[in-house]
Backbone as numpy.savetxt, mean C-alpha at the origin, in Angstrom:
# Nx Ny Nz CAx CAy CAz Cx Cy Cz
-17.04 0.52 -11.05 -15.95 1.42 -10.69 -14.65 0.81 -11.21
-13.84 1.48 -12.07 -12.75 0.88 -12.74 -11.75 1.57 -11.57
-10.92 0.07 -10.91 -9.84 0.52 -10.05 -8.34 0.83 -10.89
-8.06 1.91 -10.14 -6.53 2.31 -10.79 -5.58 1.36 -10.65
-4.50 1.14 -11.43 -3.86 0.50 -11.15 -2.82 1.18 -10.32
-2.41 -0.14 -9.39 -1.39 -0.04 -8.41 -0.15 0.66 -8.16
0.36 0.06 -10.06 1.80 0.44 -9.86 1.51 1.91 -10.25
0.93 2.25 -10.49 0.45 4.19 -10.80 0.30 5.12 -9.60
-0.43 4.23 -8.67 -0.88 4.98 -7.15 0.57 5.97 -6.40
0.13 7.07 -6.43 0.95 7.47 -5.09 1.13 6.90 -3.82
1.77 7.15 -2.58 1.26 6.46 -0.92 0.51 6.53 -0.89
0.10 7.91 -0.90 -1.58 8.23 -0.26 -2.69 7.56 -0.83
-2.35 7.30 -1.95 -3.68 6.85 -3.06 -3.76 5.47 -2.30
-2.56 4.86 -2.27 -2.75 3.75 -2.13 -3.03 2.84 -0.91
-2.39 4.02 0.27 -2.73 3.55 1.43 -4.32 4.09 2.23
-4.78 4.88 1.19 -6.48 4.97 1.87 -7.08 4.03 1.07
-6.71 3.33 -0.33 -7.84 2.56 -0.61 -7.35 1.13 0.21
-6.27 0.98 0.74 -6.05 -0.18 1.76 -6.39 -0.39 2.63
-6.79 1.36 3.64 -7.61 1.66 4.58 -8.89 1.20 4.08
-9.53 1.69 3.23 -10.61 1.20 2.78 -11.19 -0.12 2.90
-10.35 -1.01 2.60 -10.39 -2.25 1.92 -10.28 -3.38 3.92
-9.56 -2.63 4.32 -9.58 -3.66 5.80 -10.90 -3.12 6.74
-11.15 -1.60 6.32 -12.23 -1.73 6.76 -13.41 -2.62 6.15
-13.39 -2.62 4.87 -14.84 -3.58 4.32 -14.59 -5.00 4.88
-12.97 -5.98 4.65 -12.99 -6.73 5.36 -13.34 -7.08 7.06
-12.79 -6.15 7.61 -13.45 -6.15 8.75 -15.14 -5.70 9.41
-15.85 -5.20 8.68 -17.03 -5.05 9.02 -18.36 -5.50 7.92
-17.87 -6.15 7.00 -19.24 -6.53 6.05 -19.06 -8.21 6.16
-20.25 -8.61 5.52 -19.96 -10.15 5.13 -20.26 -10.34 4.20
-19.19 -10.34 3.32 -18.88 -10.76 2.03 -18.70 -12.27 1.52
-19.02 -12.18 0.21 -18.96 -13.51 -0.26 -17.12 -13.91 -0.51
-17.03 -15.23 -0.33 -15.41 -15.83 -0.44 -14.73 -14.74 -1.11
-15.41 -14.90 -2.09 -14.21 -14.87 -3.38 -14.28 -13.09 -3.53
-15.40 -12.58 -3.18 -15.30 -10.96 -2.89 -13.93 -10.66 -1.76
-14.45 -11.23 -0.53 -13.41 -11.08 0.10 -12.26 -11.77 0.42
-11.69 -12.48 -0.54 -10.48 -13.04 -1.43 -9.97 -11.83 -2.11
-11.15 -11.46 -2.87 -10.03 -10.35 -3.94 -9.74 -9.01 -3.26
-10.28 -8.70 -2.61 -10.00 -7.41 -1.50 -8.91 -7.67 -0.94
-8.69 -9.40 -0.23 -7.72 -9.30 0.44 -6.66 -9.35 -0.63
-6.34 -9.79 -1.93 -4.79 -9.82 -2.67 -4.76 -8.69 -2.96
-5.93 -7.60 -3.21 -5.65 -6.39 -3.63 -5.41 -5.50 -2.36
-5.20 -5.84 -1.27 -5.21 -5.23 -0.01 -3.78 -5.59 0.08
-2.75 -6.68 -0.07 -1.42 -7.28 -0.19 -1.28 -6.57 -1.19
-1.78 -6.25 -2.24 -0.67 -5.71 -3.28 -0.49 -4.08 -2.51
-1.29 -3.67 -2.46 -1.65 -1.85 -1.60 -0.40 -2.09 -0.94
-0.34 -2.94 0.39 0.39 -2.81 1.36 1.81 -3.02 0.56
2.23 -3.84 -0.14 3.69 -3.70 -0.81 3.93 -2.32 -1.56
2.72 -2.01 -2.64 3.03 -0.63 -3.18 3.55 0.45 -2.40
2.99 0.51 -0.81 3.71 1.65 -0.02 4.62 1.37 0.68
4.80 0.21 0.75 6.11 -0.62 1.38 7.56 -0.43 0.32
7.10 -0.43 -0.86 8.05 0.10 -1.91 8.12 1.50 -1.91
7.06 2.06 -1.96 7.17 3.89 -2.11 8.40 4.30 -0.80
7.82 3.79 0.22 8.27 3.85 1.98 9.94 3.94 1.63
10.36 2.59 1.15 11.45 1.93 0.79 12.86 3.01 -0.38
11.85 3.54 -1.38 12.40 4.28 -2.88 12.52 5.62 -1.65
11.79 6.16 -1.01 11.50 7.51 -0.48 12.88 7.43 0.81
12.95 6.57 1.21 13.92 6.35 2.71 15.49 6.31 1.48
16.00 5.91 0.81 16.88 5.53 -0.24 16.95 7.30 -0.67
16.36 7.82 -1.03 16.27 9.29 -1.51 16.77 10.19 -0.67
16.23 9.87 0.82 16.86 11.08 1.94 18.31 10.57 2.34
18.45 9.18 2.21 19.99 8.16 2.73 20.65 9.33 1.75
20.38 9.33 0.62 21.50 10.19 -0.25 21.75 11.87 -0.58
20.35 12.10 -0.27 20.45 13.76 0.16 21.00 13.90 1.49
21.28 12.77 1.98 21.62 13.12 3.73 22.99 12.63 3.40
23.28 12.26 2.67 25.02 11.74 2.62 25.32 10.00 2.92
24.00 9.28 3.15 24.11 7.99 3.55 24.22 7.93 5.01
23.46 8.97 5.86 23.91 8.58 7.36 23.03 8.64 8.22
22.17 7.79 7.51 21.05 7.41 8.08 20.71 5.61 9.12
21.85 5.09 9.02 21.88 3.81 9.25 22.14 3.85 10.84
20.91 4.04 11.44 21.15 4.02 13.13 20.09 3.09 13.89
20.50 2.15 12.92 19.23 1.02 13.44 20.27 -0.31 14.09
């Protein structure tokens, strides 16, 4: 199975194959280095929508006029 790359993924793409991926970590027993690479590719997932999250919140700050800062 050739995985897509990251920086291509939409949220969605990217946050079900992350879903994916904590589920296999959490319920199989995998070898190290299998579940080594799940987990950096499970860190990269989680930043990709952490950036999307990030670009998408920045987009409404400025369709909204910037007045969004009520934290």
């Amino acid at each position: 199975m050739a995985e897509k790359k990251i920086e291509e993924m939409s949220y969605e793409e990217a946050f079900a194959e992350l879903e994916t991926i904590v589920a296999k970590l959490e319920n199989e027993q995998s070898a190290l280095d299998e579940s080594m690479s799940l987990f950096e590719r499970g860190q990269d997932l989680s930043k990709r929508c952490t950036d999307l999250l990030e670009e998408a919140e920045l987009k409404v700050k400025k369709l909204s006029g910037g007045d969004l800062d009520n934290e």
